[in-house]
C-alpha positions as CSV (number, residue, x, y, z in Angstrom):
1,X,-38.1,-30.0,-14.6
2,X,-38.8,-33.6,-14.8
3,X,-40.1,-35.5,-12.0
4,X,-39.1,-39.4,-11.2
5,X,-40.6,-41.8,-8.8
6,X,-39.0,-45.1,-7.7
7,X,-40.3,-47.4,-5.0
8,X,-37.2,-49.4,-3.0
9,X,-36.6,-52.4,-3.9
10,X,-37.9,-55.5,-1.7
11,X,-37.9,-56.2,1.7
12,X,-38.2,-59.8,3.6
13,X,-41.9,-57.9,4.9
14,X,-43.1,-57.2,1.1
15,X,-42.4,-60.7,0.2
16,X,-44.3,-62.1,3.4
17,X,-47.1,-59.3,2.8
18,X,-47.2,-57.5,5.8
19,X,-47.3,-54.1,7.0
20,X,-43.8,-52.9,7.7
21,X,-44.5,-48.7,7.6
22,X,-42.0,-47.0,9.7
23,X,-40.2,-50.0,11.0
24,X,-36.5,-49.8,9.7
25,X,-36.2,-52.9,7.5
26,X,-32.9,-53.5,5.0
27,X,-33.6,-55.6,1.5
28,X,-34.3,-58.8,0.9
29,X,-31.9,-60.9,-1.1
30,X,-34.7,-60.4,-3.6
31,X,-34.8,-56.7,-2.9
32,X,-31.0,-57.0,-3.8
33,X,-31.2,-59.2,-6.8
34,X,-33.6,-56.3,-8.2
35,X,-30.9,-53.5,-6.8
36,X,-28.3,-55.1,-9.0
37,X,-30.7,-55.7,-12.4
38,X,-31.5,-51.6,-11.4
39,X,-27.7,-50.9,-11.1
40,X,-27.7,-51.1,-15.2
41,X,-30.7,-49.6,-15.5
42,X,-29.8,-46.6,-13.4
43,X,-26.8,-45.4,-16.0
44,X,-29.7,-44.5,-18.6
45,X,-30.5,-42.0,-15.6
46,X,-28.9,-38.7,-15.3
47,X,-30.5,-37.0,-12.3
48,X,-29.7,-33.6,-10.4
49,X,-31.1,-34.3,-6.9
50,X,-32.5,-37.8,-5.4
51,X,-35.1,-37.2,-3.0
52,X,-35.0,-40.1,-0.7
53,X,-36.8,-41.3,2.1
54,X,-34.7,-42.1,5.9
55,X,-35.3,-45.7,6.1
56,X,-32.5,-48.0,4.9
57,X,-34.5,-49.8,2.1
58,X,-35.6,-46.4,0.3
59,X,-32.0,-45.3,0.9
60,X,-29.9,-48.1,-0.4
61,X,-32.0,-48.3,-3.4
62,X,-31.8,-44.4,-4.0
63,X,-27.4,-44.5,-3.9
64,X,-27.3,-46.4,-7.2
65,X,-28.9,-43.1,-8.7
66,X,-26.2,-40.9,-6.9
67,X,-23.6,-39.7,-9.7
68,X,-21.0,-36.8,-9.0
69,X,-22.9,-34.2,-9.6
70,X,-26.3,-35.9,-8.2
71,X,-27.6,-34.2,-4.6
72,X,-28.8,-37.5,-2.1
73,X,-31.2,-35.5,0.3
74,X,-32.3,-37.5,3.1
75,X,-36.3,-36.1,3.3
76,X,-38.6,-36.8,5.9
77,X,-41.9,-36.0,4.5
78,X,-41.3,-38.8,2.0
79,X,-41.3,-41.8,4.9
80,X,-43.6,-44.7,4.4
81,X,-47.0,-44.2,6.5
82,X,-46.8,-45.0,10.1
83,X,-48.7,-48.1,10.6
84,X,-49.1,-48.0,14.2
85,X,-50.3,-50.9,15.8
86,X,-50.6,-53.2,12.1
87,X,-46.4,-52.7,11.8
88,X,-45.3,-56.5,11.3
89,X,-49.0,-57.9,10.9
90,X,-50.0,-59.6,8.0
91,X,-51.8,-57.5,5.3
92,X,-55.4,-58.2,4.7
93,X,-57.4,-56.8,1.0
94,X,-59.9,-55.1,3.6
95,X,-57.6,-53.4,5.5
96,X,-56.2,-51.8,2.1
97,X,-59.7,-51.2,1.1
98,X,-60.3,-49.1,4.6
99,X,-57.2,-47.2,4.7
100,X,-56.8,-46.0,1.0
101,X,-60.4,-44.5,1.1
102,X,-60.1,-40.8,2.2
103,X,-63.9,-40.4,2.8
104,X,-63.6,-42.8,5.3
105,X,-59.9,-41.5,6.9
106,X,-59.6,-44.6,9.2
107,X,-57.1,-45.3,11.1
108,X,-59.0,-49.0,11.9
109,X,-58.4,-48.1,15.9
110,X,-54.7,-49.4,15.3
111,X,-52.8,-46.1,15.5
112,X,-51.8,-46.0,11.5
113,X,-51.5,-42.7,10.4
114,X,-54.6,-41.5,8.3
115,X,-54.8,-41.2,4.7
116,X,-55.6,-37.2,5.0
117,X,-53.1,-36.6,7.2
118,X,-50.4,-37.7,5.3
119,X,-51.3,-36.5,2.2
120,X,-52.2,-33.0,3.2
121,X,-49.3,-32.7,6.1
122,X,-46.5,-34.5,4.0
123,X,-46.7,-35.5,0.6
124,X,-48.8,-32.2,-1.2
125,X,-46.8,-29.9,0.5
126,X,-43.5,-31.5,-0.2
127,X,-44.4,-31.9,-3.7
128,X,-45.8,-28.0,-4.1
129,X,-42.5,-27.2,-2.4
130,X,-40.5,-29.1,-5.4
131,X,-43.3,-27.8,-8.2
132,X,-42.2,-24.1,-7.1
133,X,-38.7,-24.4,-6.2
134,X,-38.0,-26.4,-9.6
135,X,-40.6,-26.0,-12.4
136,X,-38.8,-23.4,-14.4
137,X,-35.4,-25.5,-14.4
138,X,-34.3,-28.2,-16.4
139,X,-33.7,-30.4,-13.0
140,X,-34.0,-34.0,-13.1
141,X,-35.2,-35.0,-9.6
142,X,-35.6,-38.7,-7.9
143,X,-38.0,-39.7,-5.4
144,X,-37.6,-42.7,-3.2
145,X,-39.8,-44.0,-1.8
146,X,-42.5,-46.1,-0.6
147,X,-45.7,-47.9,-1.7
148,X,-48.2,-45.2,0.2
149,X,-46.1,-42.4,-1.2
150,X,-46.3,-43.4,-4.3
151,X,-50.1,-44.0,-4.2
152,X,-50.7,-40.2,-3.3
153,X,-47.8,-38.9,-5.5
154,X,-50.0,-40.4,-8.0
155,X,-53.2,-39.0,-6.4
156,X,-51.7,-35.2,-6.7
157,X,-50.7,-36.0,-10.1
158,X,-54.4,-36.7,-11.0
159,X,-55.3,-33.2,-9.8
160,X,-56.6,-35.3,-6.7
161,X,-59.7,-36.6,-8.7
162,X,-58.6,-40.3,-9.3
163,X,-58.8,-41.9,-5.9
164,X,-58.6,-45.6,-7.4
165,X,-54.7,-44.8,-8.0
166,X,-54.6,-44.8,-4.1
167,X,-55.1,-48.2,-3.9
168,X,-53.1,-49.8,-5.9
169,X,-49.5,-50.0,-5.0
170,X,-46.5,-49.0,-7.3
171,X,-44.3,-51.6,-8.1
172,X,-40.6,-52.4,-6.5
173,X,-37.8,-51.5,-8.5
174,X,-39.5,-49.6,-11.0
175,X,-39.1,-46.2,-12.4
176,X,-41.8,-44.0,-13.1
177,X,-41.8,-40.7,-15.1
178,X,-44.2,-38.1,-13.1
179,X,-45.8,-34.9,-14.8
180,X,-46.9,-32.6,-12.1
């Protein structure tokens, strides 16, 4: 099995820097100058099942993977992090620095779903669930998804001892080979 990451490709929110989370945004004309330079890049690609998030800017940019044979599963557990109250705000370094620290587990009073949460009620379980179903196949799986994703994907790939990778965030558009 062979695992593959992908963050969407840009929104109008990602290019202004603020908190978009849950909130259902399309791509930017950015975001879709980077889906067609990805177009080419995706025929170098060969995968079994795409794994994609159910917001529009995870799934348009997870369809230029989908071959004939290639399963498009639609999969909650992989949705950005709910933001709460900071949806649409601009971003601020500290607020980053608060909510990517899982000593702390903060929600800053604003609603956003806590690190912990999400990583021990979405993401590790979803990714066991793959490791088991999957690791003695030759599957080529996709996951779509978002910047906070991303971060803890790359948390559980550090056996969940390199909490820097939390805070930095993946980048759009790009494709990243995951050993798990």
């Amino acid at each position: 099995m062979k695992i593959y990451y992908i963050r969407h490709c840009k929104t109008e929110n990602n290019i202004k820097k603020r908190w978009q989370g849950i909130t259902d945004i399309d791509l930017s004309e950015e975001g879709l100058m980077e889906l067609e330079k990805l177009k080419k890049e995706a025929k170098n690609y060969d995968f079994d099942i795409v794994f994609s998030s159910p917001l529009k800017r995870a799934i348009r940019t997870a369809e230029i993977f989908k071959k004939e044979k290639t399963k498009l599963i639609i999969e909650n557990s992989v949705i950005e992090r709910n933001f709460g109250l900071l949806e649409l705000q601009e971003i601020k370094e500290e607020q980053i620095e608060i909510l990517s620290n899982l000593k702390l587990n903060s929600d800053l009073n604003m609603n956003v779903e806590k690190i912990n949460d999400m990583y021990n009620k979405r993401i590790k379980p979803f990714l066991m669930k793959i490791k088991k179903e999957f690791e003695n196949t030759n599957k080529n799986i996709l996951i779509c998804s978002h910047s906070w994703v991303g971060r803890l994907l790359f948390y559980f790939v550090s056996n969940e001892k390199d909490e820097q990778v939390i805070k930095i965030a993946p980048k759009h558009a790009s494709i990243y080979e995951i050993k798990i």
